[in-house]
C-alpha positions in Angstrom: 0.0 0.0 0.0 1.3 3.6 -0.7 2.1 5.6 2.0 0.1 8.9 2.2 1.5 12.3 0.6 2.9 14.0 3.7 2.4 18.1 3.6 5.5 20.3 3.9 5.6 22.0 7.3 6.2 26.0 7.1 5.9 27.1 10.3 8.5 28.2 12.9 8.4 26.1 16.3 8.8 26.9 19.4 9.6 24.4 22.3 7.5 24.1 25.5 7.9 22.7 28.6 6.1 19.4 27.5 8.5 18.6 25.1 5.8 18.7 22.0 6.5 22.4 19.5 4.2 25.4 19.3 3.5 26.7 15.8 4.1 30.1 15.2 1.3 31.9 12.6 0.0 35.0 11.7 -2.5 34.5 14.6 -0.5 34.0 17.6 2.5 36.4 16.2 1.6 39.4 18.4 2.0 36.9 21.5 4.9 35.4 20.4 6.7 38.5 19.8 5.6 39.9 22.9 7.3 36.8 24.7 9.9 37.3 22.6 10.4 40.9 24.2 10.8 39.7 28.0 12.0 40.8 29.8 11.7 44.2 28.2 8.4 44.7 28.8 6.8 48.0 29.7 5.0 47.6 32.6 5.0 44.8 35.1 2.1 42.5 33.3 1.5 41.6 29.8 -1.9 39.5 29.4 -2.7 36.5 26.4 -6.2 36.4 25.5 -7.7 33.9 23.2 -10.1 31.2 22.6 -10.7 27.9 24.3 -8.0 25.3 22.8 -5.8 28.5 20.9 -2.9 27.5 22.7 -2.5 30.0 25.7 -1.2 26.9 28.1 1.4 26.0 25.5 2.5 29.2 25.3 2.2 29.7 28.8 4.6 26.6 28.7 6.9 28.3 26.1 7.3 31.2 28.6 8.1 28.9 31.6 10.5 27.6 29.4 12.1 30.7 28.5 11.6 32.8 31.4 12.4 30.2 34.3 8.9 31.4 35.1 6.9 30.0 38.1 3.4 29.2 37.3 0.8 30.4 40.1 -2.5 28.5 40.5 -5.6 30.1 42.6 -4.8 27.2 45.2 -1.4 28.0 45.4 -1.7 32.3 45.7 -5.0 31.4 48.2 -2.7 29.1 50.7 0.5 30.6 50.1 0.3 34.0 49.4 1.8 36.2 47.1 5.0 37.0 48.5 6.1 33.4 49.1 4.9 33.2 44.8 7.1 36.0 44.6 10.1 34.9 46.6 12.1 33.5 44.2 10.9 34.0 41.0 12.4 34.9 37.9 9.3 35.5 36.3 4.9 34.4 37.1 2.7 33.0 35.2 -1.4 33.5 36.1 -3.2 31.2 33.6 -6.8 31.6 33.4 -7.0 35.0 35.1 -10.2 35.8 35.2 -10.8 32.7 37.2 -9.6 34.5 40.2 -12.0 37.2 40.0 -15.0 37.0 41.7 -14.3 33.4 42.9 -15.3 31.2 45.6 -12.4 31.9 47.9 -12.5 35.3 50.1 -10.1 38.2 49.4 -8.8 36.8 46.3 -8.8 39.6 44.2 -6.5 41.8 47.3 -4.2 38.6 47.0 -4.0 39.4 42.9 -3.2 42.6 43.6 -0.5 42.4 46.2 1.1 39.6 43.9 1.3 42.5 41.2 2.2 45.1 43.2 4.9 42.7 44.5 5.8 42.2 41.6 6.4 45.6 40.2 8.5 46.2 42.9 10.8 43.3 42.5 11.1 44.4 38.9 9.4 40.5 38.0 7.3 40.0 35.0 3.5 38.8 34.9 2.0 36.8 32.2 -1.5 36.1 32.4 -3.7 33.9 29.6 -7.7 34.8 29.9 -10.5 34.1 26.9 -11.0 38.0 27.2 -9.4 41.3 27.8 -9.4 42.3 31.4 -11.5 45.4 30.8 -14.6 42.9 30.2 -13.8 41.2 33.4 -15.5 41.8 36.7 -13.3 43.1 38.9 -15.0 44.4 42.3 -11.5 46.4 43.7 -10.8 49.1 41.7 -6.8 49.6 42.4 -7.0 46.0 40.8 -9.4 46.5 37.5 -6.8 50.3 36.9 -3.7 48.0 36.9 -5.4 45.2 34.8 -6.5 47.6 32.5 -2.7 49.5 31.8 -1.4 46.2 30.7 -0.7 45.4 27.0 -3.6 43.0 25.3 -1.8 40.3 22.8 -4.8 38.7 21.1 -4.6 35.4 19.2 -6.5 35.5 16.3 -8.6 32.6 14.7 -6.5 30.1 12.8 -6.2 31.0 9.2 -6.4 27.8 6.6 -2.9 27.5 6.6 -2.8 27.3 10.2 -5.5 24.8 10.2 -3.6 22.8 7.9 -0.6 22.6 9.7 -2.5 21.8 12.8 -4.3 19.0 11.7 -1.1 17.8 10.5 0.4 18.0 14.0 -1.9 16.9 16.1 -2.7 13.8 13.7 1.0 13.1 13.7 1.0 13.5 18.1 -0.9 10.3 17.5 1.1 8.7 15.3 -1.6 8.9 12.1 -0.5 9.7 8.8 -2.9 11.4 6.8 -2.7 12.6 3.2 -3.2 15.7 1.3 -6.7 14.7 0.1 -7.8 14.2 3.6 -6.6 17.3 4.8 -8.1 19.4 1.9 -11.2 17.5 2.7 -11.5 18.8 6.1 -10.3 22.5 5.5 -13.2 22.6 3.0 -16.0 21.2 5.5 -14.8 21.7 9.5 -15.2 25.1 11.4 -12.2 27.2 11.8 -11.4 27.2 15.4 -8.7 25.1 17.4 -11.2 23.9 19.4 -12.7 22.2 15.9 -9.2 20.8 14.7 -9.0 19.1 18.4 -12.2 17.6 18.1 -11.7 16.2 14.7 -8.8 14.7 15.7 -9.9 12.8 18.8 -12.4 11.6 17.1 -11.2 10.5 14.1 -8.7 8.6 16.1 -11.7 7.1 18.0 -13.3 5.7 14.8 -10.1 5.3 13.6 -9.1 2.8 16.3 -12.4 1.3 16.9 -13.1 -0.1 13.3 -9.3 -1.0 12.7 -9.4 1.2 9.5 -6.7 3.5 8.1 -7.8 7.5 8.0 -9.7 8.0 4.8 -11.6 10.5 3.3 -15.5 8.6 3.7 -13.9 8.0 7.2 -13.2 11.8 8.4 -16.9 12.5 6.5 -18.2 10.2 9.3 -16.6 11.7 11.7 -17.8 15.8 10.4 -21.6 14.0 9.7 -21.0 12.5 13.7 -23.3 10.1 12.1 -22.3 6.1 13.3 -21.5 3.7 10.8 -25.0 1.2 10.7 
């Protein structure tokens, strides 16, 4: 049997903390630049917003990497505090920010601010990954929502079809499935354009994939887009 035309990969990498490579794209360019930049940022905090499943933990990962960066969970900044997060560090990272707004746990949002102001002081860098931009979040303490509000926004944008492409690629080949180029126009004709969309495709292609012991084919991954089981 032949094997499968294999797609040229274009796009930089960068490595993260889990060993696997982050593509760089038009999309996520702004972010990746702005990581780039540390630690010659402008202010204390620089903040990632983006989708579900756009990649903010890997690049969160990519700045732990890079940074020697300590990654700060609500648990952790709740029970600890933020100057034993501080003490230390080379660098934060607060992923999921606006989870520690308005949360269940008391005082949470004085604790975020004493971490930043902390921070500043000891001339350490912040990065925080959200879905949105900290003005649409609701912060009750206002010294907190001013200094959320100063910090530069890097947005990543919706995947563009060459993105798409090259993610399918990846993720397909994480899983050690070869797919070819008629497979892969296939899809970017037919699936949404979100990362979220190229993960599910994925999983569950490999889940049919697996199940009926078949090779990934073209009426295959039109199962999978239908989500209509095989009678």
């Amino acid at each position: 049997m032949s094997t499968p035309e294999q797609i040229p990969m274009t796009f930089d990498h960068r490595p993260a903390l889990s060993g696997e490579d982050f593509l760089v794209a038009p999309s996520n360019q702004q972010a990746i630049s702005w990581i780039d930049s540390w630690p010659d940022w402008p202010g204390p905090l620089l903040v990632i917003v983006g989708p579900a499943g756009s990649g903010k933990t890997h690049l969160a990962n990519v700045f732990i990497n890079r940074a020697g960066a300590k990654n700060i969970s609500i648990d952790t900044l709740a029970a600890e505090g933020p100057a034993a997060a501080v003490e230390g560090a080379k660098a934060l990272v607060v992923e999921n920010a606006e989870n520690f707004i308005n949360g269940d746990m008391p005082n949470l949002e004085e604790q975020l601010l004493h971490l930043y102001n902390l921070a500043r002081e000891c001339d350490i860098r912040i990065l925080m990954t959200a879905e949105t931009a900290p003005a649409r979040w609701q912060v009750n303490l206002k010294d907190l929502s001013s200094r959320l509000n100063t910090a530069p926004v890097a947005e990543i944008n919706p995947p563009d079809d060459a993105l798409i492409s090259a993610l399918l690629i990846k993720q397909f080949a994480d899983r050690q499935i070869n797919v070819g180029q008629d497979v892969i126009s296939y899809l970017l004709s037919r699936m949404d354009r979100s990362f979220a969309a190229v993960r599910h495709v994925v999983e569950n292609t490999d889940r049919l994939s697996l199940s009926e012991k078949r090779g990934v084919t073209i009426p295959l991954v039109r199962r999978v887009l239908e989500d209509k089981p095989k009678n």
